[in-house]
N, C-alpha and C positions, 0 to 999 in steps of 0.2 A: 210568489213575488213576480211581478210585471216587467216584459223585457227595457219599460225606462227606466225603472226604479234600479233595475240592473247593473244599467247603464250609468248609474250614476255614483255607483261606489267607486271609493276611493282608491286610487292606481295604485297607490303604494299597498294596502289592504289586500285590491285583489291581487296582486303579482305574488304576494305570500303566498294567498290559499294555493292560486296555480304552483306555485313550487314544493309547498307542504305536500302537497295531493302528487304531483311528482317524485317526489322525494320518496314518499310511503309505495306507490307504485313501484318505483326499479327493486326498494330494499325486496319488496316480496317476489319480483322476478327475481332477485341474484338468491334469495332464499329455494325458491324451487330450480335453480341450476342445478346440474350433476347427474349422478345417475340413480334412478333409482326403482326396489322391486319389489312385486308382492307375489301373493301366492292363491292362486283357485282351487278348489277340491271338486271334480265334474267325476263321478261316479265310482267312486274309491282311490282317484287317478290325483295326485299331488302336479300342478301346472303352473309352474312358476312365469311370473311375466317382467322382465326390465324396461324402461323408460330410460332415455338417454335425451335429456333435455339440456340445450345452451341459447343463454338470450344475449345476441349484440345487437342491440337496437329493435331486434325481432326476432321470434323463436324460431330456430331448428332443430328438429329430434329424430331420435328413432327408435322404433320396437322391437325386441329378439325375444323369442319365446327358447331358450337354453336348451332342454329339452326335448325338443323338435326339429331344431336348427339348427346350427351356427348364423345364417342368416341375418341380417338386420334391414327392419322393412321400416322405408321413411314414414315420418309422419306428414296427416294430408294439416292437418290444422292443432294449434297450442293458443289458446286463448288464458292468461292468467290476469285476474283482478283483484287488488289486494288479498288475501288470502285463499278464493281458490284458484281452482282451475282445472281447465275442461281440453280432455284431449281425442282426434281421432284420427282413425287410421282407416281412409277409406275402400282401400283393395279391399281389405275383408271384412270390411261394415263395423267395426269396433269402434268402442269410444267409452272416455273414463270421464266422469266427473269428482271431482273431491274437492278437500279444505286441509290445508294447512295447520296443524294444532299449534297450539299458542306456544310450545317451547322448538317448533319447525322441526322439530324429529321426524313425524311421521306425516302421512297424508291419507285422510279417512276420507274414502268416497266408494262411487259404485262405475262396476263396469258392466256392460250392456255387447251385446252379441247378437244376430238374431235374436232364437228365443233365451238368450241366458240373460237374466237382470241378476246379477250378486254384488255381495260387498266385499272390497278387495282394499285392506291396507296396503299399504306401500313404507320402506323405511328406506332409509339411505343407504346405499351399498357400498361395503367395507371390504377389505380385500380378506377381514376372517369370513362376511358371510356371504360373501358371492355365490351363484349360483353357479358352477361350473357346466359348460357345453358338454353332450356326452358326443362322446366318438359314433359319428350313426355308418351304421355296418349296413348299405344296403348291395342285394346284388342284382338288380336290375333297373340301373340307370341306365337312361335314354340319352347319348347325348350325338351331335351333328360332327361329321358329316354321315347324312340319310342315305339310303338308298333309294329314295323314293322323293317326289316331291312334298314338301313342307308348304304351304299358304298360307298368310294370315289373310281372314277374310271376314264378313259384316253380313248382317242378313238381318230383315226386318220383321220385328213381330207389329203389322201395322192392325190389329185391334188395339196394342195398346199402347201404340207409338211406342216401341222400344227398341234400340239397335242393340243385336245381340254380335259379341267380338268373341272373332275362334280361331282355330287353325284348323283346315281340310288337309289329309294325307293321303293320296293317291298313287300307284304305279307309276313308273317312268313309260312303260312300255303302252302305245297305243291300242287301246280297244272298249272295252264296258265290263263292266267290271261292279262285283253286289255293293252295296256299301250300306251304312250303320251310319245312325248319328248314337252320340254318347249322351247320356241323363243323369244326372249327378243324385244322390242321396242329401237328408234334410241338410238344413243348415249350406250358407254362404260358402260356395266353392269355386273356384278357378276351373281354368280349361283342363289342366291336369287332376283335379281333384286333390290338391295336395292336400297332407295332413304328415306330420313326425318326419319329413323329407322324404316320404313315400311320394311316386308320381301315381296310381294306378291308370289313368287314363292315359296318361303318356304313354307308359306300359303296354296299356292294352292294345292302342292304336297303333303305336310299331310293330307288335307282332301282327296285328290284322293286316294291317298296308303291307309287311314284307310276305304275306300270303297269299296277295292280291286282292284285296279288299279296300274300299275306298272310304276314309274315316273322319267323320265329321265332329271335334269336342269343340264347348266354346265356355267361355265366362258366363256363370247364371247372372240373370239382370241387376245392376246397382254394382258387382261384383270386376275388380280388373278393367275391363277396357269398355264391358257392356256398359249403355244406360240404364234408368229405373231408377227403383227403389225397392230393394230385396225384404226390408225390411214389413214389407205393405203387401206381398206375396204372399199368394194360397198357392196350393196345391192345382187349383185350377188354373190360377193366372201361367204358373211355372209349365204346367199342359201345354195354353196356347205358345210359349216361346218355343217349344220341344216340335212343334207342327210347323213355325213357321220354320223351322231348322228344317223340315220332314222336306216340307216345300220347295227351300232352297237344294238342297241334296237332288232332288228329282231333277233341278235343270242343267246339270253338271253333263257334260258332253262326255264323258266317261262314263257314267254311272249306267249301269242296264236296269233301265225302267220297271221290270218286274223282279226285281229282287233286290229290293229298297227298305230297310226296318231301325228299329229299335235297340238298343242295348241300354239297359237302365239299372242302375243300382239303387238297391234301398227304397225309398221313394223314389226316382228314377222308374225303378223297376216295377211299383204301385202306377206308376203316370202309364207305362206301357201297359198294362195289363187292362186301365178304365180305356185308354186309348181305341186300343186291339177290342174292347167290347162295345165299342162306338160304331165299331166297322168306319173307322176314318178312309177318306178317300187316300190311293198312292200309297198304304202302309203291308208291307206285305209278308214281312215276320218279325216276333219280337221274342227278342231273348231278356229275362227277368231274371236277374241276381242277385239274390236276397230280398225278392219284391213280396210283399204282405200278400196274404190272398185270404183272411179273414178280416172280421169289421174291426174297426182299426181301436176302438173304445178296449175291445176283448182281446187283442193284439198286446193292447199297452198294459193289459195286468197281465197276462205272462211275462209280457218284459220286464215289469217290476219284480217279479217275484224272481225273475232269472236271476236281473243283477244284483238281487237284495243275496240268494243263492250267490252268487261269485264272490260275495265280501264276504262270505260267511254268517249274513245273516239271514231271518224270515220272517217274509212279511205276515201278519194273524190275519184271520176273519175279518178283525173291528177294522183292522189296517183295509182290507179290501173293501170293504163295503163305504169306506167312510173313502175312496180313491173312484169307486161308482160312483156317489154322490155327484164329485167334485164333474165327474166327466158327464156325468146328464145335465149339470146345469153350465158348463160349459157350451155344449152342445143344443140347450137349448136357445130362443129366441129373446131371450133378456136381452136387456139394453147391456152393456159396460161394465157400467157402474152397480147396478144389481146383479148380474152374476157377479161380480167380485166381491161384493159385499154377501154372499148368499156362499161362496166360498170361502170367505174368512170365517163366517158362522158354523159354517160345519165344522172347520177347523180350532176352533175355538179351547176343546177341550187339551191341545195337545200345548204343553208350558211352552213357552216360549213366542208361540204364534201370530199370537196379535202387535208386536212389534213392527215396525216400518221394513225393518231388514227382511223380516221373513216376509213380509207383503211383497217385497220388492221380488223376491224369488218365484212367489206363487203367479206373480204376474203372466209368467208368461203362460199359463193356461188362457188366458182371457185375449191372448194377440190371437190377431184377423186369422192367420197361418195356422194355431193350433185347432180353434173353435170352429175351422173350417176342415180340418184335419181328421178331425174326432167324429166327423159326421160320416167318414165314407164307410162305403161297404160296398169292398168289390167283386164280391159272390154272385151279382145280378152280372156284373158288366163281365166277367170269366165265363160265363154260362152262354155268353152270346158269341164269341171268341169263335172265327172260324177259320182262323189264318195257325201257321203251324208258330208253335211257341217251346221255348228253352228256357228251362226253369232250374236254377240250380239255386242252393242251399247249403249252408255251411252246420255241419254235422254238430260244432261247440259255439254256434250263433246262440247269445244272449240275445237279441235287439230282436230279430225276425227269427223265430224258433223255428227251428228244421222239421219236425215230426208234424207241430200242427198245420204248419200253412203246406206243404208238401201233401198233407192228405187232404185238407181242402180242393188242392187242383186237383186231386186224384180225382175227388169227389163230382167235383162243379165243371171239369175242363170237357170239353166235346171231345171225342175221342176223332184223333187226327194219325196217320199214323207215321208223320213226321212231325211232331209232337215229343219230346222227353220233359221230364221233370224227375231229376236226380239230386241227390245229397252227397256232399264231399265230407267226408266222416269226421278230417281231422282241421276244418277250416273252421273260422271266425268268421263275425260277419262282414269282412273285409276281405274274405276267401285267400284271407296267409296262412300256413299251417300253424298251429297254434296247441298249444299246453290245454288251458282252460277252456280258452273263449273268453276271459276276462280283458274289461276296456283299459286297465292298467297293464297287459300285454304288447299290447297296439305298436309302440313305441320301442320294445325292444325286438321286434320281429326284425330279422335281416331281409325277407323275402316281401316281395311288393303285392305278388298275386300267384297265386297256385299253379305254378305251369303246365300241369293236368287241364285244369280249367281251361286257361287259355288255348289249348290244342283243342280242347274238345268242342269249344265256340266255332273256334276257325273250320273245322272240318263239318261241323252241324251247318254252317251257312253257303259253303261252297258245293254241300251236297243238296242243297233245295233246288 
């Protein structure tokens, strides 16, 4: 219809529609009012999530993960249109889409995380099914007043215009002093690293600063106060932010020029390791904490079989080879849309699969991050490594196995003879002392970081 013809309906006519159409709008805002929760299931680990959603004339809400927190983190944006609606929470890149079912009981959609695409009901929450907060027992909180100075400060990754947001901890006492920027492991992390009301980085960098060490952590990009879009991030992009950190730390009038490095967890700890085999200028030790040191395709089927091992299951042959497939043609040079389509065909045979649901979860092999991920192999770039490196390993690490990457560096590292590469027998790979190593652990651990560890970092760097 043409904007005169429009024009030409009848006022009393159109004043209905507009208030019909209003009218059906507020009822399904006051329908989605309250609060309400669902539940994720991420690697045997039950992850409950609530929604605390009110609309007066315009949504405000907020998210608390129970089981992690007490915490309640605002929402960036609620957009509801007649039956559904779309919610995000941008500190930590989250965000829900769903609908509304026709008797407004529940709300069926999908939540989205970095690499997590799942399907997450939601129901209203009642005071029998609430999720209760657990008491979190940690003993190594951080909190002010410092002994040292605190900064919030900004630093640019100008390849790809991004301003990365941190906080520098340095001595009060005049002079130069080594300092470490921090490297986060995968997934969407803040400048503490948080996760279960664990700070590690916080952690880590109090004790280094009150050792005299000068410590640089900050928001990964898209994340907290930085720019970007984390979501759009590889493993290399996350590199160049880690350099342009490297950079800024060098011009620090404190800092002693030649004993300026790394500390990286996880992936982190993988950035540091291709980094240190690039021979980067201004980098001059790096310490790797739970960092891969095999090709990362052969990395992820031990991982599977670890954590299939922690639940008590195992994975078979067909299961492995039909988990090869999926990573060669990830890895290969397909468009999109045919590796995905070339991955749902392999997966074909397993019930359930061809579903939208389970599409939605397989997704995330096919994101920029994984497909870029699955290619490295950092046995070339360790072999070139000539700067001295700290390798530790957590003895009940499911994610990064202890025994095989441990004897890779054995294998591949240059012999330096300030160089270690050690295993902590009774850590996770979050290096807390831990039962299994199982990820449904995680959360009840009281300890943030192995204070073995931590001593032994501190005294490895102020001996170089």
């Amino acid at each position: 219809m043409d904007r005169k013809t429009l024009f030409r309906i009848e006022m009393k006519k159109y004043l209905l529609f507009l208030f019909t159409l209003f009218g059906c709008s507020v009822g399904f805002a006051q329908s989605f009012e309250g609060t309400w929760q669902g539940s994720l299931t991420i690697q045997g680990m039950e992850l409950p999530l609530v929604f605390n959603l009110k609309y007066d004339g315009g949504w405000t809400g907020n998210m608390q993960s129970p089981k992690q927190s007490n915490a309640k983190m605002p929402i960036s944006k609620i957009k509801a249109s007649a039956d559904s609606i779309y919610i995000t929470v941008d500190p930590i890149g989250l965000s829900y889409a769903g609908k509304l079912s026709a008797d407004k009981s529940f709300i069926d959609g999908q939540i989205k995380q970095g690499g997590l695409n799942a399907p997450m009901k939601m129901v209203r929450q009642t005071a029998s099914n609430a999720v209760k907060s657990i008491e979190l027992v940690r003993t190594q909180t951080v909190n002010a007043p410092y002994p040292y100075d605190a900064l919030n400060v900004n630093f640019e990754n100008t390849v790809d215009k991004v301003t990365l947001s941190g906080t520098l901890t340095s001595p009060k006492e005049k002079g130069r002093y080594p300092a470490v920027i921090l490297i986060s492991g995968s997934g969407p992390s803040d400048r503490n690293s948080s996760f279960y009301g664990h700070e590690p980085f916080k952690v880590l960098a109090d004790y280094l600063t009150r050792q005299g060490i000068v410590v640089l952590r900050y928001d990964d990009r898209g994340i907290g106060e930085s720019t970007g879009d984390y979501k759009l991030a590889t493993t290399g992009d996350l590199s160049k932010d880690a350099l342009a950190g490297l950079k800024y730390l060098r011009k620090q009038a404190n800092v002693d020029p030649k004993k300026v490095g790394i500390i990286g967890h996880s992936e982190g700890g993988l950035i540091s390791l291709l980094l240190a085999g690039q021979r980067v200028a201004g980098l001059d030790f790096i310490v790797s904490l739970a960092g891969p040191a095999l090709k990362i395709d052969s990395l992820m089927i031990l991982q599977n079989e670890a954590v299939a091992k922690s639940v008590n299951q195992k994975v078979s042959q067909q299961e492995i080879q039909r988990i090869k497939r999926n990573y060669k043609i990830a890895k290969s040079d397909m468009s999109t849309e045919k590796a995905f389509a070339e991955i749902m065909a392999n997966l074909k045979d397993i019930p359930g699969s061809q579903t939208p649901e389970f599409a939605d979860q397989i997704g995330v092999l096919i994101t920029p991050w994984y497909r870029y991920f699955l290619k490295i192999d950092p046995v070339p770039f360790i072999r070139k490594i000539k700067i001295p490196v700290y390798a530790a390993f957590g003895g009940k690490d499911i994610q990064v196995t202890a025994p095989e990457n441990a004897e890779s560096l054995t294998d591949n590292l240059p012999k330096n003879s300030k160089s270690v590469i050690k295993i902590y027998p009774e850590d996770n790979h979050l290096f807390q002392p831990a039962k299994t190593g199982a990820v449904a652990e995680y959360p009840e651990i009281p300890v943030t970081l192995d204070p073995t560890l931590l001593s032994d970092i501190s005294n490895w760097i102020k001996k170089l």
